[in-house]
PLY file of the C-alpha trace (Angstrom):
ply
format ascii 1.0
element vertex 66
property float x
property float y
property float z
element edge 65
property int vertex1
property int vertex2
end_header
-4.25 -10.57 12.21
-1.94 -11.67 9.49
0.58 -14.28 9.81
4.34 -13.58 9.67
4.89 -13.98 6.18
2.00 -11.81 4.89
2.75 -9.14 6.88
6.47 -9.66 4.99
4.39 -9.43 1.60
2.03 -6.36 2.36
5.19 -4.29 3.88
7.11 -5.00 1.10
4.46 -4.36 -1.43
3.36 -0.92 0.12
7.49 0.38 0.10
7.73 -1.21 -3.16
4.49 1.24 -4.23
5.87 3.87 -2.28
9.57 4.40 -3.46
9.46 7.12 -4.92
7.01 8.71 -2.34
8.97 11.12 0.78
9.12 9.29 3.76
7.35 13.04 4.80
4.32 12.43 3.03
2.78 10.14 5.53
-0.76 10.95 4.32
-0.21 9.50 0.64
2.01 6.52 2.43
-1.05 5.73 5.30
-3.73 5.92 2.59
-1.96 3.40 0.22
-0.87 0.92 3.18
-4.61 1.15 4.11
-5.79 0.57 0.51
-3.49 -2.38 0.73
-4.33 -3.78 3.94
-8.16 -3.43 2.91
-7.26 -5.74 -0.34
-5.49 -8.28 2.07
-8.55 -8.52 4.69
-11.01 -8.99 1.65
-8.70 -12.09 0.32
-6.56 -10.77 -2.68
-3.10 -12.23 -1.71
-1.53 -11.71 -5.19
1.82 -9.67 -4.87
0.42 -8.46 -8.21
-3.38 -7.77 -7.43
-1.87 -5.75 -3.96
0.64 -3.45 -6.29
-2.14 -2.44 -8.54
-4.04 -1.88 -5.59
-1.43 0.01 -3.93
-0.66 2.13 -7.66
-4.28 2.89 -7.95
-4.73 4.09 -4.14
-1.13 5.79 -5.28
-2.91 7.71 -7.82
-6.02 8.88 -5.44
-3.59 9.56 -2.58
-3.93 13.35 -1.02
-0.88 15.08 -0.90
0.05 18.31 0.27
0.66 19.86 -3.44
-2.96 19.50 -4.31
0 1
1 2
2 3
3 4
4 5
5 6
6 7
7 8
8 9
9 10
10 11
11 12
12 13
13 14
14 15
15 16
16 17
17 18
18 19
19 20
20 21
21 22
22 23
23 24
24 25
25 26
26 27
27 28
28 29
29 30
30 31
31 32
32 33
33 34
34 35
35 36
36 37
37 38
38 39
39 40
40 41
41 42
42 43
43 44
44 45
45 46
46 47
47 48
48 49
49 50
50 51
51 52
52 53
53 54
54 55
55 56
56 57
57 58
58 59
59 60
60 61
61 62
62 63
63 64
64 65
């Protein structure tokens, strides 16, 4: 469990990632938040380290048009 502010950080950091993703493609959204979330539990708390995280799960994400 994360504490108030982190969870701040890794929401903001996964919609920052995610902007210019639909809202409808919760499959690309779920598998960057996770890819995220994974990077928090193993003890990167960088805003920085999490958005290439996030940009590199981004880029791996499925998506219906593939």
């Amino acid at each position: 469990m994360f504490d108030p502010a982190t969870t701040a950080l890794l929401r903001a950091v996964s919609d920052e990632v995610c902007e210019d993703v639909s809202r409808h493609e919760t499959a690309a959204r779920t598998h960057v938040a996770s890819r995220i979330l994974e990077a928090a539990t193993n003890g990167d708390s960088s805003p920085e380290k999490l958005k290439q995280v996030g940009r590199a799960a981004l880029h791996d994400a499925p998506t219906m048009w593939r």
